[in-house]
C-alpha positions as CSV (number, residue, x, y, z in Angstrom):
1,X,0.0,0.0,0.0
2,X,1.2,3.7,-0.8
3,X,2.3,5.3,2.3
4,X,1.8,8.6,3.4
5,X,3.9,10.9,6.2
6,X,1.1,11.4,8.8
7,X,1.0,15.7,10.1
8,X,-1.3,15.4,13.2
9,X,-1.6,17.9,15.9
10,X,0.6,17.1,18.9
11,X,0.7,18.7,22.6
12,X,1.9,17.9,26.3
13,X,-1.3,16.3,27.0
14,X,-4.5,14.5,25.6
15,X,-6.1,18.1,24.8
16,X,-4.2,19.0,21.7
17,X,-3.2,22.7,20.7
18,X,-0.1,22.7,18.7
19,X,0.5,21.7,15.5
20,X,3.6,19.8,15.0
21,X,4.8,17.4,12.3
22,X,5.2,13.8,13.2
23,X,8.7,11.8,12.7
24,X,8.7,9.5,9.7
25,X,8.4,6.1,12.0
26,X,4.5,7.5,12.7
27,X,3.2,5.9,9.3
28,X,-0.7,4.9,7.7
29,X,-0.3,1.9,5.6
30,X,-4.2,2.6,5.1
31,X,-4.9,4.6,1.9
32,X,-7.1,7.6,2.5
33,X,-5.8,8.7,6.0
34,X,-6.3,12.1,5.9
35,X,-3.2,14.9,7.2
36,X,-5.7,17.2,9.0
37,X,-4.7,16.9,13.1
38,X,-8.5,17.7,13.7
39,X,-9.0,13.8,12.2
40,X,-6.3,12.5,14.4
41,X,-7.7,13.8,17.5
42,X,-10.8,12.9,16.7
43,X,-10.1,9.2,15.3
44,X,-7.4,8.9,18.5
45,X,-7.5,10.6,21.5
46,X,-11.0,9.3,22.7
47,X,-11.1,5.8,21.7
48,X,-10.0,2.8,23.3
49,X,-11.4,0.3,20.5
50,X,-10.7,0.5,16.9
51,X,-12.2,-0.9,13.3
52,X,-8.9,-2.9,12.9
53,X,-5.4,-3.6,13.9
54,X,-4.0,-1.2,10.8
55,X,-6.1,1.6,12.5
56,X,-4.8,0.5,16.2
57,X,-1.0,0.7,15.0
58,X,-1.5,4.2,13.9
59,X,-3.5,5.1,16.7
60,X,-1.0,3.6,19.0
61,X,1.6,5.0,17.2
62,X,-0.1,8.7,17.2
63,X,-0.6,8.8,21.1
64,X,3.2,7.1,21.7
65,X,4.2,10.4,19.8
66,X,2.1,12.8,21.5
67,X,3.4,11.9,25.2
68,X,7.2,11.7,23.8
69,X,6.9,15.2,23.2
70,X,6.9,15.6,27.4
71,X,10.6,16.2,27.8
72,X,10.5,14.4,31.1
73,X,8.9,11.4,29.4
74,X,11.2,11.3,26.4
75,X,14.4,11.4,28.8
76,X,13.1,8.4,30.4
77,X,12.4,6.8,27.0
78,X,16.1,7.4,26.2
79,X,17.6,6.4,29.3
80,X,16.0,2.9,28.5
81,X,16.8,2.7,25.0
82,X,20.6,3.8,25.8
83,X,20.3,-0.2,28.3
84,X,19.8,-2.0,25.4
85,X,23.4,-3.1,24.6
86,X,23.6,-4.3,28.8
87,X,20.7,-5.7,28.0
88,X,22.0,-8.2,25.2
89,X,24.8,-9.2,27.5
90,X,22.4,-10.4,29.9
91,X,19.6,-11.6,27.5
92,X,18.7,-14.9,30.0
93,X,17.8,-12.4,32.6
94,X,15.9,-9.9,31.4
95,X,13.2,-13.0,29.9
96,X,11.3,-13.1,33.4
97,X,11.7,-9.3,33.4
98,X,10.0,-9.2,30.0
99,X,7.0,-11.3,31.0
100,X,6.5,-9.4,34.4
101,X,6.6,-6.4,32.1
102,X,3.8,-7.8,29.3
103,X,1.4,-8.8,32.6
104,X,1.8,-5.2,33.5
105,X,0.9,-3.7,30.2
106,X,-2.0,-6.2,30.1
107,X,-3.5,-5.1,33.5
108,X,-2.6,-1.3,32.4
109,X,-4.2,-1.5,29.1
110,X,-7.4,-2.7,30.7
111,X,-7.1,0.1,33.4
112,X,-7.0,2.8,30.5
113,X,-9.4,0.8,28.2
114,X,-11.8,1.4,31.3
115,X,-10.9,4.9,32.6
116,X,-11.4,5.9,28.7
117,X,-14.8,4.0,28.6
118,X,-15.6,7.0,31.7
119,X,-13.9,9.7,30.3
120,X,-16.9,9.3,26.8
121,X,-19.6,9.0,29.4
122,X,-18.5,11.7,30.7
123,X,-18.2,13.4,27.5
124,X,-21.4,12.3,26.9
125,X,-23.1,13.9,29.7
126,X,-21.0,16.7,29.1
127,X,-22.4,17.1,25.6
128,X,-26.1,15.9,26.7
129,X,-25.7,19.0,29.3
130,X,-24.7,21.4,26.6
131,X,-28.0,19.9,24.7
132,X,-30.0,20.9,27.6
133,X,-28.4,24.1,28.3
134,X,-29.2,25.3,24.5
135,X,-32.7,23.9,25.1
136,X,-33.2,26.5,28.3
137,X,-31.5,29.2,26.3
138,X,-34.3,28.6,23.5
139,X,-37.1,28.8,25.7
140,X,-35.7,31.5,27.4
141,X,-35.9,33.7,24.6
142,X,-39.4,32.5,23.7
143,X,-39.9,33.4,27.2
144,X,-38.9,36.8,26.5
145,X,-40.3,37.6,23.0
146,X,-43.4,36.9,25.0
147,X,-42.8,39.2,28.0
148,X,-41.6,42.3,25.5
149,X,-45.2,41.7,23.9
150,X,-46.4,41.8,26.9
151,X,-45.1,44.9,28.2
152,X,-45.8,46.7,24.6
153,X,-49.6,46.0,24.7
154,X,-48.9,47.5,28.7
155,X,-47.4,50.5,26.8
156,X,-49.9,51.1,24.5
157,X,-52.7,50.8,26.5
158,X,-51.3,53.3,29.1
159,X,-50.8,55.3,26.0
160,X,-54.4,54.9,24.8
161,X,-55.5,55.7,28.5
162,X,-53.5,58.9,29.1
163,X,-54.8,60.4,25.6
164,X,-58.0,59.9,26.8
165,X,-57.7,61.9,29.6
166,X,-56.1,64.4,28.1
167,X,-58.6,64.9,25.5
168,X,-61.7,64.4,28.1
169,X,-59.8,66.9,30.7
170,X,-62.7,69.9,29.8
171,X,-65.8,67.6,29.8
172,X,-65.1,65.2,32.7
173,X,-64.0,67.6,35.1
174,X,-60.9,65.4,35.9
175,X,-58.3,67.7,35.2
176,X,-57.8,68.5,38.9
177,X,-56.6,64.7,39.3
178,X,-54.8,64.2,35.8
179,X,-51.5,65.5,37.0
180,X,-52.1,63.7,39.9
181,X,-52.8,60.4,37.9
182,X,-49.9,60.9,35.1
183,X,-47.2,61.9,37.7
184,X,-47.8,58.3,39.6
185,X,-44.4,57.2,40.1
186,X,-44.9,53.1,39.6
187,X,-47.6,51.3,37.4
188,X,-49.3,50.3,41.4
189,X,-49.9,53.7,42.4
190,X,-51.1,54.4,39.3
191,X,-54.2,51.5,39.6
192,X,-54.2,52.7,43.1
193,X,-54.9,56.2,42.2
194,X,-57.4,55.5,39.3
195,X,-59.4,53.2,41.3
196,X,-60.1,56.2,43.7
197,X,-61.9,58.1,41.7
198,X,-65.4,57.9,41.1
199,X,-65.5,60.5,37.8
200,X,-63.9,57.7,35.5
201,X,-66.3,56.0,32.9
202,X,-67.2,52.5,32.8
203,X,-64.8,52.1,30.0
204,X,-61.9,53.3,31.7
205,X,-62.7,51.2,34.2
206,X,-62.4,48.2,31.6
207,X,-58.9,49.5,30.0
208,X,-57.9,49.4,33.5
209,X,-59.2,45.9,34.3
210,X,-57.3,45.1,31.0
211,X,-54.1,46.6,32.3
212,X,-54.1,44.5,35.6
213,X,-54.4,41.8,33.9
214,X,-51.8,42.8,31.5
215,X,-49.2,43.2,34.5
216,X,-50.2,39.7,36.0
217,X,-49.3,38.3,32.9
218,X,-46.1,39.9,32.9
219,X,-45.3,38.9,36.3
220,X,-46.0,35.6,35.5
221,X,-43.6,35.5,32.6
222,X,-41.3,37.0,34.1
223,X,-41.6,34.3,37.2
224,X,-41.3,31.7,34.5
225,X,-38.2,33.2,33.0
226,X,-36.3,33.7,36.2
227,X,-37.3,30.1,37.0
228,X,-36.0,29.0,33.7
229,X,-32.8,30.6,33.9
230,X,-31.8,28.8,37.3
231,X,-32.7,25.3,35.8
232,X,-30.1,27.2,33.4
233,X,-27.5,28.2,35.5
234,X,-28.1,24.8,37.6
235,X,-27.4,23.0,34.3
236,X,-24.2,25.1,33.3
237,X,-22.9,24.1,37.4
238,X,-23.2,20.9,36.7
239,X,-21.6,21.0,32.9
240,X,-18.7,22.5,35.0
241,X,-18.7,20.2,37.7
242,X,-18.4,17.5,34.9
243,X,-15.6,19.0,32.7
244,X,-13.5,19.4,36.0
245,X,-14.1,15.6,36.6
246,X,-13.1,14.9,32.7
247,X,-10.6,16.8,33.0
248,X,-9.2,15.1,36.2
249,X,-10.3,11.8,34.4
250,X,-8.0,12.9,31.3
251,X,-4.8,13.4,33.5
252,X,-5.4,10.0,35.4
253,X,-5.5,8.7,31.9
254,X,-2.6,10.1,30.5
255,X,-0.2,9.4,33.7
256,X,-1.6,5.3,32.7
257,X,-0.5,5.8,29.1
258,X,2.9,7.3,29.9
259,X,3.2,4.5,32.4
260,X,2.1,2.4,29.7
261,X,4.4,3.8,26.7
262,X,7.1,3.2,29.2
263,X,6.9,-0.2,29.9
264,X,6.3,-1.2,26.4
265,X,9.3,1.1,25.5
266,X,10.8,-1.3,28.4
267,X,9.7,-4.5,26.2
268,X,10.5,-3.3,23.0
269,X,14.6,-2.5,23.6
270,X,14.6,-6.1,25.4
271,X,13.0,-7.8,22.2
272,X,15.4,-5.4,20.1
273,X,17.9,-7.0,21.6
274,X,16.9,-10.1,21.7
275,X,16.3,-9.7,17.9
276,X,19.9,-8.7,17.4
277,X,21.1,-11.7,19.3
278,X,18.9,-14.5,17.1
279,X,21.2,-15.0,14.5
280,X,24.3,-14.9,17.1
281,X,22.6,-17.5,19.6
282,X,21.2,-19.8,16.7
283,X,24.9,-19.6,15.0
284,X,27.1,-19.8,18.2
285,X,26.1,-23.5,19.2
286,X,26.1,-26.7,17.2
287,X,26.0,-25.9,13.4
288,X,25.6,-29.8,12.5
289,X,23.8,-32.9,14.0
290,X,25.3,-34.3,16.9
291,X,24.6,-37.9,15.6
292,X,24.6,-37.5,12.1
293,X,26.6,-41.7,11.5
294,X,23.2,-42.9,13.4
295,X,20.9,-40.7,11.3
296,X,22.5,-41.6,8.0
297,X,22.2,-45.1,8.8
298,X,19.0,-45.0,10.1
299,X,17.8,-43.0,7.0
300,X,19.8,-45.9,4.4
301,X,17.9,-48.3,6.6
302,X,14.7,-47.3,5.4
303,X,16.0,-46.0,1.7
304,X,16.7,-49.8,1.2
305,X,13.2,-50.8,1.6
306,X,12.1,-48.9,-1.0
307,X,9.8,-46.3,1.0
308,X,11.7,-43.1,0.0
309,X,11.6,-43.7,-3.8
310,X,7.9,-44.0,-3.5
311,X,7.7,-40.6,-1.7
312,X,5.6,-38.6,-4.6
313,X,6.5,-35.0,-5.2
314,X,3.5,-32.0,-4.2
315,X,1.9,-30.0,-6.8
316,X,2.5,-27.4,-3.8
317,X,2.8,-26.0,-0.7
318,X,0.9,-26.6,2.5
319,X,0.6,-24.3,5.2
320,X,2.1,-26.0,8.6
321,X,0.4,-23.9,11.1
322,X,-3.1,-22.9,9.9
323,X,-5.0,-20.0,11.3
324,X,-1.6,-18.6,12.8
325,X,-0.8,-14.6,12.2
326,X,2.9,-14.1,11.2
327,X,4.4,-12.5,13.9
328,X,7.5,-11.8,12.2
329,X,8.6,-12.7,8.8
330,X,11.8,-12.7,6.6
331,X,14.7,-11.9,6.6
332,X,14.5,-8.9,8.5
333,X,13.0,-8.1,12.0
334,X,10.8,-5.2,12.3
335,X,13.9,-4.0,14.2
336,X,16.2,-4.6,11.2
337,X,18.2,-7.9,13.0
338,X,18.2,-11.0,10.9
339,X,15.6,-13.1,10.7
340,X,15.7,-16.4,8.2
341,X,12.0,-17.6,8.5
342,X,8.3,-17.3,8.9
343,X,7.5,-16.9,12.5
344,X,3.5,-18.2,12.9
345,X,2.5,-17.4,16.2
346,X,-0.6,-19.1,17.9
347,X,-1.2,-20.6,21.0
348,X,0.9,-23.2,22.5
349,X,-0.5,-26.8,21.9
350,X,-1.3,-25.6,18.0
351,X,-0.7,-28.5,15.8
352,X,2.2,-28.3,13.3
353,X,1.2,-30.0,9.6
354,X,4.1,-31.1,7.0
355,X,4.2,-28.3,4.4
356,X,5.2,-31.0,2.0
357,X,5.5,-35.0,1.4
358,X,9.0,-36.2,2.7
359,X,10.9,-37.5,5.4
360,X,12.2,-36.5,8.9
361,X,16.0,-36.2,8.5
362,X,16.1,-35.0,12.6
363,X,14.2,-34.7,15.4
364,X,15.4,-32.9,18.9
365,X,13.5,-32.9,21.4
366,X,14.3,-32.2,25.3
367,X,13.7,-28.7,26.3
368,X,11.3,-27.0,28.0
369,X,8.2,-26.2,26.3
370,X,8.5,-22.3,27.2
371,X,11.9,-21.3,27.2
372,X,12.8,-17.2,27.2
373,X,14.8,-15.0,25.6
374,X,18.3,-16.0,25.4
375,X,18.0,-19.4,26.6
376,X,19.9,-21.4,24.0
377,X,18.4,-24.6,24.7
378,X,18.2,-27.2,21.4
379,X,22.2,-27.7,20.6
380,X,22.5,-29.6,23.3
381,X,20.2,-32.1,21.6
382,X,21.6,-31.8,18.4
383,X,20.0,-29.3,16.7
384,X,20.5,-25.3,16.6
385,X,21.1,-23.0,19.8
386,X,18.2,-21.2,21.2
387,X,16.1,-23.9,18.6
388,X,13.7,-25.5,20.9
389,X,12.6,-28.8,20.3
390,X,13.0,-28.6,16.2
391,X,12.3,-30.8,13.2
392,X,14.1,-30.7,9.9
393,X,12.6,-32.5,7.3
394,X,13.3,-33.2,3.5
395,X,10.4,-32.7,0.8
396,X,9.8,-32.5,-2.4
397,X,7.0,-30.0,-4.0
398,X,6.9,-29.7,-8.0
399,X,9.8,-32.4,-8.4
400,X,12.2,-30.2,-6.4
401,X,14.1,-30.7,-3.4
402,X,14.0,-28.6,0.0
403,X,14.9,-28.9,3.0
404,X,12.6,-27.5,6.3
405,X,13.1,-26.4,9.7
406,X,10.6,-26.6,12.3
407,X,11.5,-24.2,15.1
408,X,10.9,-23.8,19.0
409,X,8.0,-26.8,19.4
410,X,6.8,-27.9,22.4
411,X,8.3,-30.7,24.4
412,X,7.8,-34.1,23.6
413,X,5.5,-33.0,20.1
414,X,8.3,-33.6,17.5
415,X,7.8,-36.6,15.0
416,X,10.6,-39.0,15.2
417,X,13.6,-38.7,12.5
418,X,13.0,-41.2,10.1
419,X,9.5,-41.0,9.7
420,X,8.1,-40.8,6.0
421,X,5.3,-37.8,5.9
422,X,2.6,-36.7,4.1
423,X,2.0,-33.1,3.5
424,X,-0.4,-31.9,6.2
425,X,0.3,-34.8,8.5
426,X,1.2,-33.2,12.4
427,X,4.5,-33.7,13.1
428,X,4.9,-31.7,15.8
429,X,3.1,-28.8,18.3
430,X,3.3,-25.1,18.6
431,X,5.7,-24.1,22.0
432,X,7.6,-22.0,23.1
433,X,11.2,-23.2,23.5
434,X,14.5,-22.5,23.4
435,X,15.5,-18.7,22.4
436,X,11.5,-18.0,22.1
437,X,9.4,-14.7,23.3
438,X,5.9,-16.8,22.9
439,X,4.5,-19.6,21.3
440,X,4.9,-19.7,17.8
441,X,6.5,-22.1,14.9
442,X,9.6,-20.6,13.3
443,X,9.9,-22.1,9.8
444,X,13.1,-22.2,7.3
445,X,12.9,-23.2,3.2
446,X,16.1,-24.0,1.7
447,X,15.9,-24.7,-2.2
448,X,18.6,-28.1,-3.0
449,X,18.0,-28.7,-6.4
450,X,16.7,-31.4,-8.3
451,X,13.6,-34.5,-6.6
452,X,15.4,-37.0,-7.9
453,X,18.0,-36.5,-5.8
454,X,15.4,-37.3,-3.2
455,X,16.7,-41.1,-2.1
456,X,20.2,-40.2,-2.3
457,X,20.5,-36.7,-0.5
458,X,18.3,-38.4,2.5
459,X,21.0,-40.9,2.9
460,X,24.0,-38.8,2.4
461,X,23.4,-35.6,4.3
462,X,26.3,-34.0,6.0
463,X,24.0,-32.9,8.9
464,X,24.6,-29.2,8.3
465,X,21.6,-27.9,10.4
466,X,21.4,-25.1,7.7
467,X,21.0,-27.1,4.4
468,X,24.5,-25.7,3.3
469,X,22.5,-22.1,3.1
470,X,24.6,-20.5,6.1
471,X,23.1,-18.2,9.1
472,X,23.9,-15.0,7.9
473,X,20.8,-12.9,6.0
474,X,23.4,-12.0,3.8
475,X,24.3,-15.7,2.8
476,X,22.5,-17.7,-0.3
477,X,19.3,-16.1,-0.8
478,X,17.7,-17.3,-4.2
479,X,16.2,-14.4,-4.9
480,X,19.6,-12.7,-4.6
481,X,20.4,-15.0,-7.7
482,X,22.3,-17.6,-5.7
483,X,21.6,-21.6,-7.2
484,X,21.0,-24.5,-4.8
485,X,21.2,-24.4,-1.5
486,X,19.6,-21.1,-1.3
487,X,17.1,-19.9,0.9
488,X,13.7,-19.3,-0.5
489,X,11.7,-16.9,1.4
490,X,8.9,-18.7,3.2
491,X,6.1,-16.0,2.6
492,X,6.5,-16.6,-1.1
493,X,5.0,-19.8,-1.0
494,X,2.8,-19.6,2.2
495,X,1.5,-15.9,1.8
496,X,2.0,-12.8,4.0
């Protein structure tokens, strides 16, 4: 997939103000993401669950950036990165350390799922308040479209009134009172005042019954709009009350992902290093079968009963660990180390299928189903260091020849050497030994040439654990143009 340079929004806590670009390691292998920090913040900072794992990694990946920016934080990511080489000299040790570390993570990552779970709800009712806040607002100024009506038909009929008793001043012999009646300080003493005197006409009387009511009405509306505007202001007391608890909420939640960032920044450097080590551990220790005279003669053994010539070549490939997710592939760990295989990680007890007709050329068995980083268990045996309990079988698919590896397997699983296979017959189970960080099945491809060579490189192999390919990602890759033995690149035939 095309991949684009992600520019979010970055700041010293999960309310974003500053708009900083991102370091090239924050990625999107999803096409469309778009470069505007608004959609980061909004796809991000407020979610614990995501569509996908693509979206997750970025997500991850976005909030590992923003709290790096805290220079505290980022010293303390330093300071741990600058352990790693102390930490490959004592790769054995830090393996407990590691798994201590991911049960922490685990029990943080539920603490923050949880605490971000509260923090929408209480966004929620944040926003819910806000709704009814604009909803008092609204029917306040209803409220007060109605009392300015109100008080205009007040005006104008106090208007109407006071012309008429201007104009009937001559006739109604009133004008001794009118100054009296106009100069009344307050709308009260005014109805106090006009009720008093006996000279006003019936119809008077009835623009001043309508005027009462006229100011009962207002007082009414304006009793409903003061009543109104405390349900408001009780409403805006408790929107604040709730953003001070979100925001509280916010800074318990980022203190748990800085906790968080840091022990998987802890994890990370020790599986760095345990990355760099592979090739070193899985190179240092036996390079060929301990007991390659009994294997060879157990191997000629059963070549002279005619068995191997009747092993019939595949029209393909079969996938040895079905349903697994590659947890890291070839040749290259995501930290840039070598890596020579397909790692298919699932949980331990997994069966492990032939990926081809053949035969079992060695079987080592012995060590602990979980093993740990650096533990170099499977030499001993007479297989690879840091191996595990490991298989290596010969097949042939499309009348060629290849030779297998079967890594890290649980104890007691492996098919005995010797044994003729069928493709997608178990020959082993999913562990976790030797030089392993979890259960998963490692598996090699090395390309030797022609099938017909089948019987006679069976009986005659010189117990190079490698196929003759080397350890080094550098040595005999096919595609690099080398002839057999060459390594072929596992996800090339099994997928990615």
């Amino acid at each position: 997939m095309k991949r684009k340079l992600i520019r979010i929004a970055a700041a010293l806590s999960v309310a974003l103000s500053t708009v900083m670009a991102v370091p090239a390691q924050v990625l999107a292998e999803e096409p469309g993401y778009d470069e505007d920090p608004k959609y980061w913040e909004n796809k991000c900072v407020s979610r614990s669950e995501y569509k996908d794992e693509q979206e997750k990694k970025a997500c991850d990946a976005y909030k590992a950036y923003l709290s790096s920016q805290k220079s505290d934080l980022n010293k303390r990511l330093k300071e741990i990165e600058s352990q790693k080489n102390e930490i490959a000299k004592n790769l054995a040790s830090y393996s407990k350390q590691r798994e201590e570390l991911q049960a922490d993570i685990d029990t943080l990552q539920v603490q923050i799922d949880s605490k971000q779970k509260e923090i929408n709800n209480k966004q929620a009712e944040i926003d819910a308040k806000q709704v009814e806040i604009d909803a008092k607002q609204a029917e306040i100024d209803a409220k007060q479209i109605e009392i300015d009506q109100t008080q205009a038909e007040i005006d104008e009929l106090k208007g109407k009134l006071g012309q008429r008793m201007r104009n009937a001043q001559l006739t109604m012999r009133t004008n001794k009172y009118f100054d009296i009646i106009m100069g009344a300080s307050s709308f009260e003493e005014l109805l106090r005042i006009l009720n008093g005197l006996n000279s006003i006409a019936q119809y008077d009387q009835n623009m001043m019954s309508d005027l009462k009511d006229l100011k009962e009405l207002l007082d009414t509306q304006k009793a409903q709009m003061e009543a109104i505007m405390q349900l408001m202001e009780q409403a805006k007391a408790e929107m604040e009350t709730a953003k001070a608890e979100l925001e509280e909420q916010k800074k318990e939640i980022e203190k748990e992902q800085d906790e968080l960032l840091i022990k998987k920044k802890q994890v990370e450097v020790i599986e760095q290093a345990y990355e760099e080590k592979y090739e070193e551990i899985e190179a240092e220790g036996n390079k060929y079968a301990a007991n390659i005279s009994a294997l060879n003669k157990m191997i000629t053994d059963i070549a002279n009963t005619g068995v191997l010539d009747k092993v019939v070549s595949t029209s393909g490939w079969t996938v040895p660990v079905p349903g697994a997710r590659r947890s890291a592939g070839t040749w290259r760990y995501s930290s840039g180390a070598t890596h020579l295989g397909y790692d298919f990680a699932i949980s331990a007890g997994s069966p492990i299928y032939a990926a081809a007709n053949g035969v079992i050329l060695n079987s080592v068995n012995g060590c602990p189903t979980y093993g740990g980083l650096g533990t170099k268990c499977g030499h001993q045996y007479g297989g690879t260091s840091g191996g595990g309990n490991q298989i290596y079988q010969l097949a042939t698919v499309n009348d060629k020849l290849y030779g297998l590896r079967y890594l890290h397997m649980m104890l007691n699983s492996p098919i005995a050497a010797g044994t003729v296979v069928k493709a997608g017959q178990q020959i082993g189970k999913v562990g976790s030994s030797g030089n392993s960080s979890g259960p998963h099945c490692h598996v090699e491809i090395i390309y030797l040439g022609s099938a017909s060579n089948f019987s006679y490189y069976a009986q005659h192999w010189n117990g190079d654990l490698s196929f003759g390919a080397g350890w080094k990602g550098s040595d005999r890759k096919c595609d690099s143009g080398y002839g057999a033995p060459c390594r072929i690149r596992p996800e090339s035939v099994f997928g990615s």
